[in-house]
C-alpha positions as CSV (number, residue, x, y, z in Angstrom):
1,X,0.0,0.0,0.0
2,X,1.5,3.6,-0.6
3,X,1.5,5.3,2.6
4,X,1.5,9.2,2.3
5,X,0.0,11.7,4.9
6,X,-3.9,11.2,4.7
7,X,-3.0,7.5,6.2
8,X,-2.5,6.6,9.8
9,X,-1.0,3.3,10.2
10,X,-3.0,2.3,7.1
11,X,-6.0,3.5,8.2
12,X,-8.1,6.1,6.6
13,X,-8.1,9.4,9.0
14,X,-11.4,10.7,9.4
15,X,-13.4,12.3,12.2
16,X,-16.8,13.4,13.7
17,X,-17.4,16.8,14.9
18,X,-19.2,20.0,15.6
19,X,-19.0,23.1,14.2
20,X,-18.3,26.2,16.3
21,X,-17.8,28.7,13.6
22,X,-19.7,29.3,10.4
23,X,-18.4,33.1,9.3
24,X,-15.7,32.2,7.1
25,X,-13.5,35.5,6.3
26,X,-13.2,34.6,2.6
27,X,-16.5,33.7,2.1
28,X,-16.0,30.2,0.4
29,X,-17.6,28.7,2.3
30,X,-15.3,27.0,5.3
31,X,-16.1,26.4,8.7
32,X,-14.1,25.8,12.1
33,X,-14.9,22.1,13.5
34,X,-13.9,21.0,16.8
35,X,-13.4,16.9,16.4
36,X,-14.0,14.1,19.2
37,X,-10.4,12.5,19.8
38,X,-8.5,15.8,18.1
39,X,-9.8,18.2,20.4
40,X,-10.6,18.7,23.7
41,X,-13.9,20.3,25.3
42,X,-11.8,22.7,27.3
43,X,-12.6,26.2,25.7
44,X,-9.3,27.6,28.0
45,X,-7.0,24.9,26.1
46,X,-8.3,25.6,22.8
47,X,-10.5,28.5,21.3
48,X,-13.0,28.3,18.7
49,X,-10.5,30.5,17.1
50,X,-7.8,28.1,17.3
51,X,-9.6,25.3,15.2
52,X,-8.4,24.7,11.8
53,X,-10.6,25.7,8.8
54,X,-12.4,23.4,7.1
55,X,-13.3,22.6,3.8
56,X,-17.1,22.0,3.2
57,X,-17.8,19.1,0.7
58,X,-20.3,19.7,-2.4
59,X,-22.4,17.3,-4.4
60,X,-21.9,16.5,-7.8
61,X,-24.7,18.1,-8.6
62,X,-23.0,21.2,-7.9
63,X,-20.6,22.7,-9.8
64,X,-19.0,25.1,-7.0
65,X,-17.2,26.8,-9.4
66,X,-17.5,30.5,-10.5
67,X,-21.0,30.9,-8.4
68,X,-22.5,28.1,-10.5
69,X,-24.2,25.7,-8.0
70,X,-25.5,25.9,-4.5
71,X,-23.7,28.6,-2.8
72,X,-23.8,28.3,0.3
73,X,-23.7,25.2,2.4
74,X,-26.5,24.8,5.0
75,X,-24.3,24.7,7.8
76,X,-24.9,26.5,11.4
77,X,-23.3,26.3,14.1
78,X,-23.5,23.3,16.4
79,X,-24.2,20.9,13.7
80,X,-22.7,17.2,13.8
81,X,-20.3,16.6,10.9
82,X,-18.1,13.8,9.7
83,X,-14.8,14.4,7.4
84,X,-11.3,13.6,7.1
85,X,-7.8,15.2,7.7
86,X,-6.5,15.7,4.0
87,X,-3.1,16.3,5.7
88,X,-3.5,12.7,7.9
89,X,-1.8,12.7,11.1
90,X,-1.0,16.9,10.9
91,X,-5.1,17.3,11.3
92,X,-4.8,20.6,10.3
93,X,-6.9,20.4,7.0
94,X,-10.4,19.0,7.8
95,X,-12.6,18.2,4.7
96,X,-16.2,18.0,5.6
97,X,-18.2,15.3,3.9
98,X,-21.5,15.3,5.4
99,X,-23.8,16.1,8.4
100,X,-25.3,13.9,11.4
101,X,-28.6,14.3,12.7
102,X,-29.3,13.7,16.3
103,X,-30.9,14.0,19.4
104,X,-30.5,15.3,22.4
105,X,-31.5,14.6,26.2
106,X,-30.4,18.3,27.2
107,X,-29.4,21.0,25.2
108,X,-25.2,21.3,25.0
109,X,-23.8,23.8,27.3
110,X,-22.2,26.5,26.0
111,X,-19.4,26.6,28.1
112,X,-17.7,24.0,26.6
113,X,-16.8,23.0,23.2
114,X,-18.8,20.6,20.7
115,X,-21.5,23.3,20.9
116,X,-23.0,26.3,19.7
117,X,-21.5,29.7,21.5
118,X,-24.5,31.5,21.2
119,X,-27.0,28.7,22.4
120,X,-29.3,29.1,19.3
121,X,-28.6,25.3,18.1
122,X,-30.0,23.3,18.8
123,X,-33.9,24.5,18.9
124,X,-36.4,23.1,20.8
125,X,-39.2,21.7,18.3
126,X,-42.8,21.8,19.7
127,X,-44.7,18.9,18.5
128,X,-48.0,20.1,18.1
129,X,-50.0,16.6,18.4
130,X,-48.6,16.1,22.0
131,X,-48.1,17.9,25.4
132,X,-46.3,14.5,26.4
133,X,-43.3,15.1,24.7
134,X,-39.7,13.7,26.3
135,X,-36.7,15.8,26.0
136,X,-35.6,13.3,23.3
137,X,-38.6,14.3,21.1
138,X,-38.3,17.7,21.3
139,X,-34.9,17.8,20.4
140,X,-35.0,15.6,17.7
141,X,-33.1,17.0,14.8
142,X,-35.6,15.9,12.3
143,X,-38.3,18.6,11.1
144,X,-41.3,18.4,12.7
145,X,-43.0,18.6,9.1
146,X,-41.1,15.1,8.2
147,X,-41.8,13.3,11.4
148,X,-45.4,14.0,10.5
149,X,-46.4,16.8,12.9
150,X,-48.0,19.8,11.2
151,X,-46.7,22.7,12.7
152,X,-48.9,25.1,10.1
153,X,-52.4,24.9,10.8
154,X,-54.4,26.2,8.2
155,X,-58.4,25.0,8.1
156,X,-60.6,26.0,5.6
157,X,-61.0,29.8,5.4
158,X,-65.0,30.5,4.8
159,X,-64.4,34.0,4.0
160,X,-62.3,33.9,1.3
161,X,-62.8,30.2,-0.1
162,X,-59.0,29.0,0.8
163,X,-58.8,25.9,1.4
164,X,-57.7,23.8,4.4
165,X,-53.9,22.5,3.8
166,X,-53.7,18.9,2.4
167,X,-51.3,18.2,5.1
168,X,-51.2,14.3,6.1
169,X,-47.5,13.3,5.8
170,X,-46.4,10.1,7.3
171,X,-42.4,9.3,7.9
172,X,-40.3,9.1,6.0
173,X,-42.2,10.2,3.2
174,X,-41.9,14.0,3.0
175,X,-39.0,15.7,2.2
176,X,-38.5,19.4,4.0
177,X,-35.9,21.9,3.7
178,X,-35.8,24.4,6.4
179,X,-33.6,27.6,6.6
180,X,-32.8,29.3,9.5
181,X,-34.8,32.3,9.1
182,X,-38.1,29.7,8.6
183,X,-38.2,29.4,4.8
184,X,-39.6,26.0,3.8
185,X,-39.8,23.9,1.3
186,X,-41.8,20.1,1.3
187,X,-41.9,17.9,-1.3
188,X,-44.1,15.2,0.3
189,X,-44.9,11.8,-1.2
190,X,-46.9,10.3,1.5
191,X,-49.4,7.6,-0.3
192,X,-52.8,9.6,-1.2
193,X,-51.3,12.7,0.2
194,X,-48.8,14.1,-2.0
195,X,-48.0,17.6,-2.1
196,X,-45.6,20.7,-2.9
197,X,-45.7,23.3,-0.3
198,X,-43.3,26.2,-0.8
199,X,-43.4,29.1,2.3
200,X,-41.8,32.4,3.2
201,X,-41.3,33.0,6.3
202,X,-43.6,35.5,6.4
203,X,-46.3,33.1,5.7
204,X,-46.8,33.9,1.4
205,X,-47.3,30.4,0.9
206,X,-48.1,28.1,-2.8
207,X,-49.3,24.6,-2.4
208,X,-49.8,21.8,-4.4
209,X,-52.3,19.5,-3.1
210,X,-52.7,15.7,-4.0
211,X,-55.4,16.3,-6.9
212,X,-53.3,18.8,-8.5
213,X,-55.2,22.2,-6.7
214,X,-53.1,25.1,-6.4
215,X,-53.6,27.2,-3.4
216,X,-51.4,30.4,-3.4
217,X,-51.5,32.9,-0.2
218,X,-49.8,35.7,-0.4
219,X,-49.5,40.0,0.7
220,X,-49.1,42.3,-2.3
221,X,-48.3,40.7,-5.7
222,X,-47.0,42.1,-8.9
223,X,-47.5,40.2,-12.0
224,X,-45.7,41.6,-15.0
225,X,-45.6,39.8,-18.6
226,X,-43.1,41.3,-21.3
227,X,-44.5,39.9,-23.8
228,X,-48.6,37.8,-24.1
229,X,-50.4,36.4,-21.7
230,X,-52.8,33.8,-22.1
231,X,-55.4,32.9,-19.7
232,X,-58.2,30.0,-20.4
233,X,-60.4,28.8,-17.9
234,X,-62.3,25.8,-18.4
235,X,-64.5,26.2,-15.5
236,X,-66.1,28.7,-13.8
237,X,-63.8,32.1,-12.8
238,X,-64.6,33.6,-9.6
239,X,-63.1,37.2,-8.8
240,X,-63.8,39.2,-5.5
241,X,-62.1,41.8,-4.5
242,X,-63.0,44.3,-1.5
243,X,-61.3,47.4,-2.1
244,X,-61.3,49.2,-5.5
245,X,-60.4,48.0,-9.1
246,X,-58.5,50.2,-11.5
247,X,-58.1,48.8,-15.3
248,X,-56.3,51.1,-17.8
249,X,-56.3,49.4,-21.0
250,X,-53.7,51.4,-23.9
251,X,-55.7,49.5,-26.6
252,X,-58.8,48.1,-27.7
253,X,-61.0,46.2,-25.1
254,X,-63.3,43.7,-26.8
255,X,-65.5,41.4,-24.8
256,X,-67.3,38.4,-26.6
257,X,-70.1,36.9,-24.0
258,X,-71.9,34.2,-25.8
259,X,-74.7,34.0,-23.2
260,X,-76.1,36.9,-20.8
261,X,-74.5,39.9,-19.5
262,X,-75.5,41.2,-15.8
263,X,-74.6,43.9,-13.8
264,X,-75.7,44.8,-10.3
265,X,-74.3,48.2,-9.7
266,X,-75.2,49.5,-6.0
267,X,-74.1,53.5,-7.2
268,X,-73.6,55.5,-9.9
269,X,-72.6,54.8,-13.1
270,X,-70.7,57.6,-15.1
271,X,-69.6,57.2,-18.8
272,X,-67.3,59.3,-20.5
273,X,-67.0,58.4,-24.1
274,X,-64.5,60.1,-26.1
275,X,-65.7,59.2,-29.6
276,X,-69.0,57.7,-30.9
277,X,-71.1,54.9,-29.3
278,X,-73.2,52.1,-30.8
279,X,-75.5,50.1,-29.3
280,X,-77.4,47.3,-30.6
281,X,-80.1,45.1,-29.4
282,X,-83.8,43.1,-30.0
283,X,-85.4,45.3,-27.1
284,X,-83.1,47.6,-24.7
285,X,-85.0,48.5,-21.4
286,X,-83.7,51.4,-19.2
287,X,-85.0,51.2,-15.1
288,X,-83.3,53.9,-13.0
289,X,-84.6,55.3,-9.8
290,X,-82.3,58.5,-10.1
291,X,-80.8,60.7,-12.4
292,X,-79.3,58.7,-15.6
293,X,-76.3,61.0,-17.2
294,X,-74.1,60.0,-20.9
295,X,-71.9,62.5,-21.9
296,X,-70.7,61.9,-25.4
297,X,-70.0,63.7,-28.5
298,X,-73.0,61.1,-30.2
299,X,-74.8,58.6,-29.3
300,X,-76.6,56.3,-31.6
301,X,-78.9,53.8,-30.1
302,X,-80.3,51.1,-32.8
């Protein structure tokens, strides 16, 4: 066997860890690991500071090169890792290769090492279907959302039509990726309840339920098209809104109604036409209890 530095007596030298330090000074990416059987616990004997940086592993599905790819790891601070020493015995050049979720029957104390300085990681979950839950529960590193508890109640919303989530995932069917400001993303395929949730953190959700329903939630919107837009509805279209509607239209506006046109109108109605207007019909019947006003430059009624 050649022997070279990355070998200790044959063997390959890798190690399990924590990081401590995610705020890599040239920004690509690195992160300071404190490793069981390198290090000790002893913050006096070795600072955070004084832990080598270490190179985070990609996948192959991303390039890491030039910005192109995933950019940047998911890392925070007091998550479990497991690398090797590219350097061997020196173990002064730690490559990461992966994470280890865990749990935990007390959250790690900050005055030693293996944990996170600033006692954010790890978080308790609160499991929504119990008020039984074990320390062991609710610091189990899996989402909530994966393990099957639905942390997002949303029922059916009579006022507005929105409908109840489709939320029934079973583990380990349903795939979540959580940042650490509260974005989410689920890609569920529990049996008879797949979906594709997508939420902001500020709770502007889109969801795609098991029969193919889209459900979008969301503050202000702006929808701009360079170019056409194409809208067919094979059902029936719905619109409410309960503040004002402005339409400015630069061109023509032709409406084609195959069957009957009707129009409650609870104030006034004022019509300002600019050039001539034609109107055609078997029998036109005027009703109005008030004043009825058309300003126009002529009006031809046939």
């Amino acid at each position: 066997m050649l022997e070279n530095d990355m070998f200790i007596g044959g063997q390959f030298a890798w190690f399990t860890g924590v990081v401590e330090d995610i705020n890599d000074p040239e920004m690509i990416g690195r992160v300071k690991v404190r490793c069981f059987g390198y290090h000790t616990e002893d913050l006096a004997q070795i600072k955070t500071e004084a832990l080598p940086w270490a190179t985070v592993m990609g996948p192959t599905s991303s390039a890491n090169i030039s910005g192109i790819g995933t950019t940047t790891h998911g890392l925070v601070n007091g998550t479990w890792v497991i690398g090797f020493f590219r350097d061997g015995a020196s173990a002064q050049d730690p490559i990461i290769m992966g994470t280890i979720a865990s749990t935990y029957a007390e959250k790690p104390s900050a005055d030693k090492g293996f944990s996170d300085s600033s006692e954010t990681y790890p978080k308790l979950q609160h499991d929504t279907d119990s008020e039984e839950n074990t320390l062991e529960e609710v610091y189990n590193d899996t989402n909530l959302l994966a393990r099957g508890t639905n942390t997002i109640i949303r029922t059916t919303d009579f006022t507005t039509g929105e409908p109840a989530t489709a939320y029934a995932a079973e583990y380990p069917n349903n795939k979540v990726t959580q940042t650490t400001s509260g974005h989410i993303i689920e890609i569920d395929d529990t049996p008879g309840a797949e979906r594709i949730n997508v939420r902001h953190m500020s709770g502007t959700f889109v969801e795609i339920h098991p029969n193919g329903d889209v459900v979008q939630n969301n503050n202000n919107r702006y929808h701009i098209t360079a170019g056409n837009d194409n809208v067919h509805i094979t059902g029936t279209c719905n619109l409410t809104i309960d503040n004002d509607c402005n339409t400015t239209i630069g061109g023509d506006w032709n409406i084609n109604v195959t069957g009957d046109k009707i129009e409650t109108i609870g104030g006034d109605v004022v019509e300002d036409v600019g050039g001539s207007q034609t109107t055609s019909a078997s029998g036109v019947t005027v009703n109005g209890g008030g004043s009825i006003d058309m300003n126009a430059g002529r009006i031809d009624l046939n």
